[in-house]
N, C-alpha and C positions, 0 to 999 in steps of 0.2 A: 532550291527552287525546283519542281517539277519540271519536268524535261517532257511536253505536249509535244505531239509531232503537228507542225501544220498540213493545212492541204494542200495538196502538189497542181491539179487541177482545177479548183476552181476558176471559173471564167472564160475554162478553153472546154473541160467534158461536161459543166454542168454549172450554175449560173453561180455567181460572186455573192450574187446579195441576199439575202436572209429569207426576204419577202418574195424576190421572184423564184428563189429555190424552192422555197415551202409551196407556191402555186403552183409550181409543174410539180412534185411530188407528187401533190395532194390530186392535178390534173389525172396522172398519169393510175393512180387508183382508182380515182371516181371511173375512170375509162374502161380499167380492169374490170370492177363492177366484184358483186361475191358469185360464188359456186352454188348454180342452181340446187345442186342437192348435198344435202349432208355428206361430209368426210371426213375420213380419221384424219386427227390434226397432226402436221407435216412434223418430221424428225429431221429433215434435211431437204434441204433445194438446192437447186443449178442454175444459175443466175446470169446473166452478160454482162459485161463491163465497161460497154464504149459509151460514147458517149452521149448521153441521154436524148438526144434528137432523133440519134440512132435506137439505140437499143432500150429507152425509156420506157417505150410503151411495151416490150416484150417483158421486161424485170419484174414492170410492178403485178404483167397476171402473176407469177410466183407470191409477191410479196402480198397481196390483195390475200391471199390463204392463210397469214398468221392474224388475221384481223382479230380471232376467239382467243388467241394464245398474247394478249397483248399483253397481259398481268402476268403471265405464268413462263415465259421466255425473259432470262434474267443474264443467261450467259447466250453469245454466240461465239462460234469458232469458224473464222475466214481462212480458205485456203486459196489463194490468190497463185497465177502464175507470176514468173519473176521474167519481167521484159527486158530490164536494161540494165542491170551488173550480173555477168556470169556466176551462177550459183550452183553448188554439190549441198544436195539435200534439203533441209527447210532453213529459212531465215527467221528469225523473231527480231522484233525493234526494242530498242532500250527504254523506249519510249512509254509514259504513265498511261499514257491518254492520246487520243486522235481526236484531230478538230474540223469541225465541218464548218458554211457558215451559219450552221442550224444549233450548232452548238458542240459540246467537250463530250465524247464517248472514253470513258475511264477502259484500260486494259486491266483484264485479270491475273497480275503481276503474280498470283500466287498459282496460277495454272502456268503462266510462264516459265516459271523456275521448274516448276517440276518437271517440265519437258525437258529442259536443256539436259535432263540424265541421260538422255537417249544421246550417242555417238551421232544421229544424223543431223542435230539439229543443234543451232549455231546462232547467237547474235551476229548480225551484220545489219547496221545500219543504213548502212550505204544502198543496200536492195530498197528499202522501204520508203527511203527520203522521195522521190522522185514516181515512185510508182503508183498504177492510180488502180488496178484491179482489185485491191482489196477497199478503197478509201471511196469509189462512187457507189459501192452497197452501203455505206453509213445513212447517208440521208433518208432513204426508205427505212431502214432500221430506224432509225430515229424518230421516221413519220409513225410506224406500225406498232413498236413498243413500246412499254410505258418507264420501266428503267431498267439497265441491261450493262456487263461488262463486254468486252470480246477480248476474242486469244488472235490476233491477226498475224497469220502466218504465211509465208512467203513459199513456192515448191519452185526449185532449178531441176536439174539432172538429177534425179532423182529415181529408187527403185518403187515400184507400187507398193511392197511389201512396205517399208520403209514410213511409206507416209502413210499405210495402215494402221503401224504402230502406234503410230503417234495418236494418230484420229482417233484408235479405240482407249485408249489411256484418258482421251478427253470426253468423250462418249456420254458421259454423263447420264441424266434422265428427262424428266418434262421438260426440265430447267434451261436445257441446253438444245440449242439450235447451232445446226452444220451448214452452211453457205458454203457449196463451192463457186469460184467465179470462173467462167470459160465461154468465149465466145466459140462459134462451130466453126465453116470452111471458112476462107480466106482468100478473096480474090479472086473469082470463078463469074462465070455468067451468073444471073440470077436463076437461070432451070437450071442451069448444071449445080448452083449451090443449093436449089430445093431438093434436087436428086441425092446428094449428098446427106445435106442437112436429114434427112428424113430415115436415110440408111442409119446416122447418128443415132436420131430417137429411136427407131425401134432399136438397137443395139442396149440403149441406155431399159427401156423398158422390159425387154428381155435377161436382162442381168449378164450382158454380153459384153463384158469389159474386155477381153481378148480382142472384139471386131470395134474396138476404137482404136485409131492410129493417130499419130502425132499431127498427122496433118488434117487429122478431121475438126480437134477441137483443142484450141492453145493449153487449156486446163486439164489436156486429157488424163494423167495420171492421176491428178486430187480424182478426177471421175472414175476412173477405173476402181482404184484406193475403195472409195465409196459404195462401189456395188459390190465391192467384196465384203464388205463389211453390213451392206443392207442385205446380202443374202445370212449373214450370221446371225444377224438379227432380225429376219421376216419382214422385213419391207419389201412392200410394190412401190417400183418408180412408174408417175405419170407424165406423160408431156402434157403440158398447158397451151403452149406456145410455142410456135419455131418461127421467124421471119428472117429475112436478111434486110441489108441495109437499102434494095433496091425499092423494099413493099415498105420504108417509112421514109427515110428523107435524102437517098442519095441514086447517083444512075443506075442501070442495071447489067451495064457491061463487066463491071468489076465491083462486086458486094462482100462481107462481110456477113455470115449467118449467125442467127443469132436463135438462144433457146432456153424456153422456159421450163424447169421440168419440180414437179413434188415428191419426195420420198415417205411413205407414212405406212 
C-alpha cells in the first residue's frame, strides 16, 4: 500500500475542511487579484508559511502569478525549513504522496532517488512527519495548478553551496517550479520588523545573498542557495509583498515578517 504522508496542520495553520479551505484559498487569490502589466512567467518564488490568517494573504500575491502557467507547471520543488528534528543537510520523505484536505499531491519519487546520490541529502522521515513549512504551500499549489508532482525537501544546517547542488540538479525547465518557503524577522516590533523586513527584500532583489543573515529569514540558506543560482541563470527577483503579522491578524508589539517575492 502507499505510504501518503498526512497533514500535520490542518485545523491549527489552515482549515480542516475541504469547503472552508478551498474558500479562503480561493479568498485569499481573488484578493491578490492579477499583475497589472504583462510578466515573464515566474521560475521560482519565496513564499511564507504560517499560518494562513497570518500570512495567507501575503503567499497568494506570489501564488496569484502562476495563474498563465497553470497547464505548463507539472513538477514543483519545495524547500522548506526544518523546525523540529535537528537536521545536517536536506531531508526527503519516504512518502508517495502528500495529502491536503483538498486532496493527494503525488511526489516525484523518480527526482527523489536521484538526489539521494548527493552525500548531503538523506531520508529522514521524522523531519517531515510533523512539519508544516512545506505542507501549507500545497493547497495554493493545488488551487493554481492543473496536475503537478513535487520534490518536498526539507534544509537543517546546512552549507549554501550544498543545497545549490541539489536545486540545480532539479532545475529542470518550464515544467519545474521552485518554491522556497521562509518567513522574514521574528519577534520584533512591527517598525522595527518593517525596517528589517525591507533590508531583506532589497538584499533578495539585489542578488545579495551574502547580506541575508540567519535571523533575518528562517529559510535563509534555501534563499541565499537561490540567488545564486538565479544569477546563473539571469533571473531578476521581485518583491510583491512584505507584511508582518502585525498589518493582518495579530498585535504589533511582537510580529512575525512575512514576504512575497517572484524570480523570473
Amino acid at each position: 500500500m502507499a505510504f501518503v504522508r498526512p497533514p500535520a496542520v490542518a485545523g491549527t495553520f489552515y482549515a480542516a475542511g475541504s469547503q472552508e479551505l478551498a474558500k479562503a484559498v480561493c479568498g485569499y487569490l481573488a484578493q491578490a487579484g492579477q499583475p497589472r502589466t504583462a510578466s515573464a512567467a515566474p521560475k521560482a518564488i519565496i513564499a511564507p508559511h504560517a499560518g494562513y490568517v497570518y500570512s495567507g494573504q501575503v503567499a497568494a500575491r506570489a501564488y496569484a502569478r502562476l495563474a498563465p502557467l497553470r497547464k505548463t507547471i507539472t513538477r514543483v520543488v519545495i524547500l522548506g525549513p526544518a523546525h523540529y528534528v535537528p537536521l545536517r543537510g536536506l531531508a526527503v520523505s519516504n512518502a508517495e504522496a502528500f495529502a491536503t484536505p483538498l486532496g493527494i499531491v503525488p511526489v516525484d519519487r523518480e527526482a527523489v532517488a536521484g538526489i539521494l546520490a548527493f552525500d548531503q541529502v538523506r531520508r529522514l522521515e521524522a523531519a517531515h512527519e510533523r512539519e508544516h513549512s512545506i505542507e501549507v504551500h500545497l493547497p495554493f499549489l493545488q488551487w493554481v495548478l492543473e496536475a503537478f508532482h513535487i520534490v518536498p525537501l526539507l534544509v537543517g544546517e546546512a552549507r549554501e553551496d550544498d543545497v545549490a547542488e541539489v536545486l540545480e540538479a532539479l532545475w529542470g525547465g518550464q515544467e519545474t517550479l521552485i518554491v522556497v518557503s521562509s518567513d522574514l524577522s521574528h519577534y520584533h516590533d512591527s517598525a522595527t520588523a518593517r525596517r528589517l523586513d525591507a533590508a531583506t527584500s532589497a538584499a533578495i532583489e539585489a542578488g545579495r545573498g551574502d547580506a541575508i543573515g540567519l535571523d533575518q529569514a528562517c529559510g535563509a540558506v534555501p534563499i541565499r542557495s537561490l540567488i545564486k543560482l538565479a544569477k546563473r541563470h539571469r533571473l531578476r527577483a521581485r518583491t510583491i509583498d512584505f507584511r508582518n503579522s502585525g498589518d493582518t491578524a495579530g498585535p504589533r508589539d511582537r510580529v512575525v515578517g512575512y514576504g512575497a517575492y517572484v524570480l523570473a
